[in-house]
Every structure is written in C-alpha cells, then in structure tokens.
N, C-alpha and C positions, 0 to 999 in steps of 0.2 A: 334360246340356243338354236342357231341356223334356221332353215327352214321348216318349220314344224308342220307335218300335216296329221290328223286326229280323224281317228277313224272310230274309237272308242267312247262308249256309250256308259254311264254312270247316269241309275233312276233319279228322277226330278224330285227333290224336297218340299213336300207339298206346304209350303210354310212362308208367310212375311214376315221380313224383317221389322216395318213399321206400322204402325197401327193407321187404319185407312182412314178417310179422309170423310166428313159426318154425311158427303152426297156418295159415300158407297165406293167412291173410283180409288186406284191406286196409280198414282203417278211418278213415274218411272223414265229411266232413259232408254233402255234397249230392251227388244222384244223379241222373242224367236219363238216356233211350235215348234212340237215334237209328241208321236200322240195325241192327246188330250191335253198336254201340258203347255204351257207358259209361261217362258221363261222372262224373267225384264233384271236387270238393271241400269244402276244408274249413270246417267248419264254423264260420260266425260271424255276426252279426244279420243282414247280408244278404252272402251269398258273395260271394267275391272271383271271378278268372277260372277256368274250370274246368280241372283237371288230365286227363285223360282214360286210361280202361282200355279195349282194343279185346278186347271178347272173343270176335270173330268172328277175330280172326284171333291169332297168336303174339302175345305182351307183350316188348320188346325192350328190356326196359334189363336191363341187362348185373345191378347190384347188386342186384337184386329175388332171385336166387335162392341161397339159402343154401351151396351147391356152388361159387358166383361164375363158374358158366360162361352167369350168366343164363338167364332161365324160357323165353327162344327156342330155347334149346338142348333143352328139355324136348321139345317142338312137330313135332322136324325134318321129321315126316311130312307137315306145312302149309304147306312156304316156299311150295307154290304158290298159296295162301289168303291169304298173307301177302303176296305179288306182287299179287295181284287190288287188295287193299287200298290198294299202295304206287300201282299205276295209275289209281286212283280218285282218290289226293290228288292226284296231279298231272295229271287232268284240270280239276279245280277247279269241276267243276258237282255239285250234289246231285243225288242218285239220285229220280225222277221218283217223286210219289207215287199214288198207282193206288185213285181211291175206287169202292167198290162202284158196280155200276148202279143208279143211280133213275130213274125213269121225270121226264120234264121237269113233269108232273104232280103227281107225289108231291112235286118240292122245289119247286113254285109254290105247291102248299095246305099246307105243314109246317107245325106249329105249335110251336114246342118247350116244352118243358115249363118253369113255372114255380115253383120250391121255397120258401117263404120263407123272408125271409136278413135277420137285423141289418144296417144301413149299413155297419159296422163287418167283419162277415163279406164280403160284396160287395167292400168295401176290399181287404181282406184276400185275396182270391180273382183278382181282378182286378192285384193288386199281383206275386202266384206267377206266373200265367198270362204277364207282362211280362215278366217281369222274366228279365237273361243268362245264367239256368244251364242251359246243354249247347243246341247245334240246331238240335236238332229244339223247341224250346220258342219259341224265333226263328222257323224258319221256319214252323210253323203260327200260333201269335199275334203277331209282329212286325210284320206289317204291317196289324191292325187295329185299326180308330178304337177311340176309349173305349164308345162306344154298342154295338158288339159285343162287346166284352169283358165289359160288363155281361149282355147279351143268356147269353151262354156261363156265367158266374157262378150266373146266376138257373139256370140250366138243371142245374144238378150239384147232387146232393145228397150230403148229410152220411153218412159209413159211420163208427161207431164201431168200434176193432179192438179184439180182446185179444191179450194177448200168449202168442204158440205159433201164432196163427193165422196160416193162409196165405193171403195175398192173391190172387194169381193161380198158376199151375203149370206150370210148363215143357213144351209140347206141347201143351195146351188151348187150347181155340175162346174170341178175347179179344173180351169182350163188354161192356169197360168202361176207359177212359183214369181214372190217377189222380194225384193230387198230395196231398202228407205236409205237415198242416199240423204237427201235432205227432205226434213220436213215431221210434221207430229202429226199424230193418230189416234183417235179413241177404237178400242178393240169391245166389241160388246157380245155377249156369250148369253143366249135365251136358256135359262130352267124352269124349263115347265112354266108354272103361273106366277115363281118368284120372281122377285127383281131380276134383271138380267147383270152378270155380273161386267165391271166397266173397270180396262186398265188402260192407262197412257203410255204411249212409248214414243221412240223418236228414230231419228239417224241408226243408221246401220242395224236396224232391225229386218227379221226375215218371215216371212209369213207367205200360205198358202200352202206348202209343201204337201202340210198335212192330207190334203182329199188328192192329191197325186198320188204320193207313195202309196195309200193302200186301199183308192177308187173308191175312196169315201165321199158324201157331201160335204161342203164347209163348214168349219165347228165355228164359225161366230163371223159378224161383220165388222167391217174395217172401214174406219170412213175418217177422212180429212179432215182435222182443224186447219189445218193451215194451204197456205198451195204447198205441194211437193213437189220431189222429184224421185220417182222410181228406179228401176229395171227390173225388167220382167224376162222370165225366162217359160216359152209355150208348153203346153204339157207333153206332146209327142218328145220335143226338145229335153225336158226332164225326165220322160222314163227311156230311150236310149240312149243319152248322154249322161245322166247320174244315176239313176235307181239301177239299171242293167249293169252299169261298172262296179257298184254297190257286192250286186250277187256275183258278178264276175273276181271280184277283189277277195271273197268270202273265200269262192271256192278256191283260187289261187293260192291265201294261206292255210286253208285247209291241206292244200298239196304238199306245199313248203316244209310243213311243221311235221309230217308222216315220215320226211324223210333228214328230220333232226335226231338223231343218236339219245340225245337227251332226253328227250317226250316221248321214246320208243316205248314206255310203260302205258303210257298212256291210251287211254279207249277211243273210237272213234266220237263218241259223245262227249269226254273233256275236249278231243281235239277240236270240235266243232264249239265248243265252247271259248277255249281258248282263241281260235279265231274271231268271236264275234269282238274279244276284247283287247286285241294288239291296236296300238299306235305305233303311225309308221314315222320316222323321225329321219329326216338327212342333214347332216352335219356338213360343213365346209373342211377344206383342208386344215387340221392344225386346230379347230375346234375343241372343245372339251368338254366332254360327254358324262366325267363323272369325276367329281375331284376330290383328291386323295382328303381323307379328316373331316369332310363333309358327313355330318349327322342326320342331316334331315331325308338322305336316302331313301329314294321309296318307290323305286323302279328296277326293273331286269330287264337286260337288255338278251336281244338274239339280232346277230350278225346277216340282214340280209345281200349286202351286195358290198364293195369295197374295201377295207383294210382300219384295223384301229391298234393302237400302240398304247398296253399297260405299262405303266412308267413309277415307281416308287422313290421319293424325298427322303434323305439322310444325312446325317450328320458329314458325308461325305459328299454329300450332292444327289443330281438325280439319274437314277438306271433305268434304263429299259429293262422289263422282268417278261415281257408277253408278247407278241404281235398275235391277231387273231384275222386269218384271212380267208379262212373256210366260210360259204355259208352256214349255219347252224352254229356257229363258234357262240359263247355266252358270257355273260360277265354281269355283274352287280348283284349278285345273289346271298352274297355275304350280309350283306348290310339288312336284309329282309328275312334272313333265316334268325340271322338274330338283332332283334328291335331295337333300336340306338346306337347300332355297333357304328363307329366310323367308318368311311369306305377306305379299304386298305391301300387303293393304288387311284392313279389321277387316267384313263383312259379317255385318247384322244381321237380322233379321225386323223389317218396317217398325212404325211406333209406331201401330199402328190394334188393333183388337178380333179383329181376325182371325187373325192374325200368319202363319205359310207354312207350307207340307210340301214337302219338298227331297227326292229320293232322292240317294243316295251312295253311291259304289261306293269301296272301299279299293285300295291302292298295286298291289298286287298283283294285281287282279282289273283294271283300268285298263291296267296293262302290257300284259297277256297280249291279253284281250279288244279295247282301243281302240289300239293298235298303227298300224290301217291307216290312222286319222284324227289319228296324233300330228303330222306334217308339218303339218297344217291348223291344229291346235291351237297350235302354234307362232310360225305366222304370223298367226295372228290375237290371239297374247299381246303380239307385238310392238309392236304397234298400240297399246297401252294406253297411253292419258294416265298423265305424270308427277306428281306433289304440285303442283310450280310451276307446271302448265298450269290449273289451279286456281285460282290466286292475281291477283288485280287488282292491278294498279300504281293506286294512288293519287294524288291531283293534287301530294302530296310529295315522289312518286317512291319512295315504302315501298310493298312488298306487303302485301296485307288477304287474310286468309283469307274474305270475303265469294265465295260459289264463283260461276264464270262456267261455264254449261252451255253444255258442249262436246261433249256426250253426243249419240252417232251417233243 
C-alpha cells in the first residue's frame, strides 16, 4: 500500500526454519544486522518476511543440530545471554541508538557527498534502502521521505568486490555501512574457541551498520564468494545522515503524540514508548488504507499530515460517514479492541494531490503500550454513526444513499 516507510522495531526470533547443512553453514538469500542479530532470508526478486538467526545469543530450534539435541544445547555456558535476549523481546522497545558527538555546528554546515549515479542506479538504491528486510533497515530508513533517501543514495558510492575478498573483519574499527546489490557472501561470526558460526546470503543484503550505530567493533567478517557489487555508505555519512535523523524523528513523535487528545492519559514513558514503535505510512490520493470487512486488521492508525475519508457499503451503496483532517485524528481501533472484529468502514487517502501520512502502530504494540486509554477508546467507538444514520428517507419513503452530515 503506497509508499511504505518503517520505522518500527519487532525483536528478532532467534530460530531457523531449516535444519543446517552437515559443514555447519546456513544458506540463505538476504542478510541484514541489527544488534547481534541476523537476519537472512531466502532468496527471490524481492524477499519475502525474514527468517531470523541470533548470533548474539544461543540458536534454539531443536532440528538445526545434527546430534537432534539442538545447537542450544551446544551454547549451555550462554543461557544467561540467551535470557538477556529473551527479556529484550518481551520488553518490545528497540535498544537506543547512540550516534557519535558532533558539534550542533558541524551538522548545520555538513555537506554530504555527492557520487554520480544513473536514474536507474538511484532507483535501484533507494528501492534496497526501503525496502522490509531485517530492522534495523526499518528502523534507520523507514521513516524517511523519498527526497532523503535520494539524498542517502547520491551520498554512497560504488565498491566493486572480488571474490576471496573480505569486506569488513570481525573486531575492527567500522568505517563504512553496506548494501549487496549483486553478488554472495559468507558472514562468519568467531565464539570463543567454538566453531565460528557461518551464514550465506546474497543480493540486497545490509551489513556493517551494526559497529556504526553504537561505536561498537565488528561482530563477524564478510568475505566474497563470488565478484560483487556493493554500495557503501562512510561512517561520518551514516551518523549525520541516518542515526542523527533516527533520534531527531524520535523526538519529533515524541512532540506530535504530547499534543494528540487521545494519548493525553498517557505518561511520558508510554509516550516515549510509543514512539519508539510508530510506522510512518503515506498513502497516494484515493489509496486505501483500511477496507471495510477486512478481518485480518491489526493496525491503528493516527492522522499525521493530509486528509482521509471513512466511507461505509450498503445495501444502498456507499456514504461518506467521516473525513479526518486534523493531525491527531484516529481510526482502526475497532477491529484491535475487539480481535476478529471486521473493520467497519473502508478509509481512504482523500482524492486531492497530496494524499496523507498516517503512523500505525500493530496489535501487539497497542495492547501493551495503549492499555491505559483502551476504556476511552471504547466509549468513544460506541458513539459511531451506523450505515442507516447516513441514509435520507425520500419523499417515497425509500432510503437514498445521498449522505446527510452528521459528522461531530
């Protein structure tokens, strides 16, 4: 649905899907960091959802290890790395990203560097940078407009690899964030005196990020099977152009959501919460953002910039029941207060040039975090005009779906 950008963090599943391969490696098509984590799947024009390997902590599926007492069992010395982990997913905030000091000076005069790039390549770069695989790739580019992502594009240049060569090294100073347009990789990850553990990935995989964001060394080395073909983005270039817009976007809906009606219950530590977990979503004109009878529901939306039109289906046809054109204005919360409910109305991005940006929080994050305001939420669903409240009786005494605004 339109241009999606993902800012929103969901802990990595420390667990594979297939059982590995008898030299130990897992071979996969797409590769991302985030943390400790490692994310891969497999391989196709554009990845499906991604499978995830944590190699910070134990690997927990039972069939992965050839012994069948699973590769957790290998680990025992870690279950308390492996707790650390399990308390992390069930906090459900991402872990704070921490960019170098710049002076408020140095990122008012930055200039970033411009590379020349075909339209084509730009596309192309822009398209990797978006797009859902593993994150940490979400939470640094998800929540920016196209003109920045362009901006980030022009700014990375081309690294041609060969193959044997190694990209970055497990323990060294990371001086450069990268993305696989073409080409395959072994990623290899040193434990102690164990086997190092080894995963394959290919195209549109991202790696390095990790010892940027939080001025860590590199968790494991990268090295070429094949020749490749990069883009690299320098590290000065990724903590003022992504990690600083990062905490700048933070605090931003931190602002926004203080001064929503709705979340007025709320503490400044769900507020901060909540923000870590909005996706920001922009719709085209005429777009459709949530459609009437849809079950599978599992988002709420908040209104941050342009105009959307709730619309409800009848036997008569279809009414306009809503326009929401305030920022903080809300919708889909029906379908999440109560599990399986249909959504009741089909809300669109209104039919103008502009069309809207919504942020959206999932089922899950809504529970937890918007808890204190679900009472509220409830009694203000109640309140919603029916399809019929819509409808004009005519001077024949038939209903006309011509709508009669009733709208508060």
């Amino acid at each position: 649905m339109g241009n999606h950008f993902c800012s929103k963090n969901k802990a990595a599943d420390s667990e594979v899907g297939t059982p590995l391969p008898a030299d130990g490696s897992q071979h996969v098509g797409v590769l991302s960091t985030f943390s400790d984590t490692v994310v891969a799947t497999a391989g196709t024009s554009l990845p499906p959802a991604p499978v995830t390997i944590d190699v910070g902590s134990p690997i927990s599926e039972r069939d992965s290890s050839p012994s069948g007492k699973g590769l957790a069992d290998d680990y025992d010395d870690e279950e308390a790395e492996e707790q650390k982990i399990t308390e992390q997913k069930s906090a459900g905030r991402r872990p704070g990203v921490s960019a170098e000091a710049y002076t408020v000076e140095r990122m008012d005069t930055y200039q970033a560097p411009v590379y020349p790039k075909t339209p084509e390549e730009i596309s192309t770069i822009k398209s990797m940078l978006s797009s859902d695989q593993g994150d940490s790739r979400k939470i640094l580019f998800g929540h920016m407009r196209d003109s920045d992502l362009e901006k980030i594009a022009l700014a990375m240049r081309r690294k041609d690899v060969n193959q044997g060569e190694s990209i970055i090294r497990q323990g060294d100073f990371g001086d450069a964030f990268y993305i696989v347009e073409r080409g395959t990789f072994d990623i290899f990850v040193k434990r102690g005196n164990k086997e190092p553990l080894k995963v394959v990935f290919v195209y549109w995989a991202s790696f390095g990020e990790l010892a940027l964001m939080y001025n860590a060394p590199r968790a494991a080395t990268v090295t070429a099977t094949s020749d490749a073909k990069l883009w690299s983005l320098d590290r000065e270039c990724f903590q003022l152009m992504v990690v600083t817009s990062e905490n700048t976007k933070k605090k931003k809906y931190e602002s926004f959501l203080e001064k929503v009606p709705i979340l007025a219950d709320l503490n400044k530590y769900e507020l901060a919460q909540l923000s870590d977990m909005l996706t920001s979503e922009v719709f085209s004109s005429g777009e459709v953002i949530v459609k009437q009878g849809d079950v599978s529901g599992d988002k709420f939306y908040i209104l941050e910039s342009g105009e959307c039109i709730a619309s409800i289906s009848g036997q008569e046809g279809e009414v306009e029941v809503k326009r929401y054109t305030k920022p903080g204005d809300y919708f889909g919360e029906i379908a999440l207060l109560k599990h399986g409910e249909p959504r009741k109305a089909t809300v669109k991005a209104a039919d103008d040039k502009k069309g809207c940006r919504v942020l959206s929080v999932g089922r899950e994050e809504f529970n937890r975090v918007l808890g204190p305001i679900t009472d509220v939420l409830r009694k203000n669903a109640s309140k919603y005009p029916s399809y019929k409240d819509f409808l004009t009786i005519t001077d024949d005494g038939c209903p006309s779906n011509d709508p009669v605004d009733r709208r508060n």
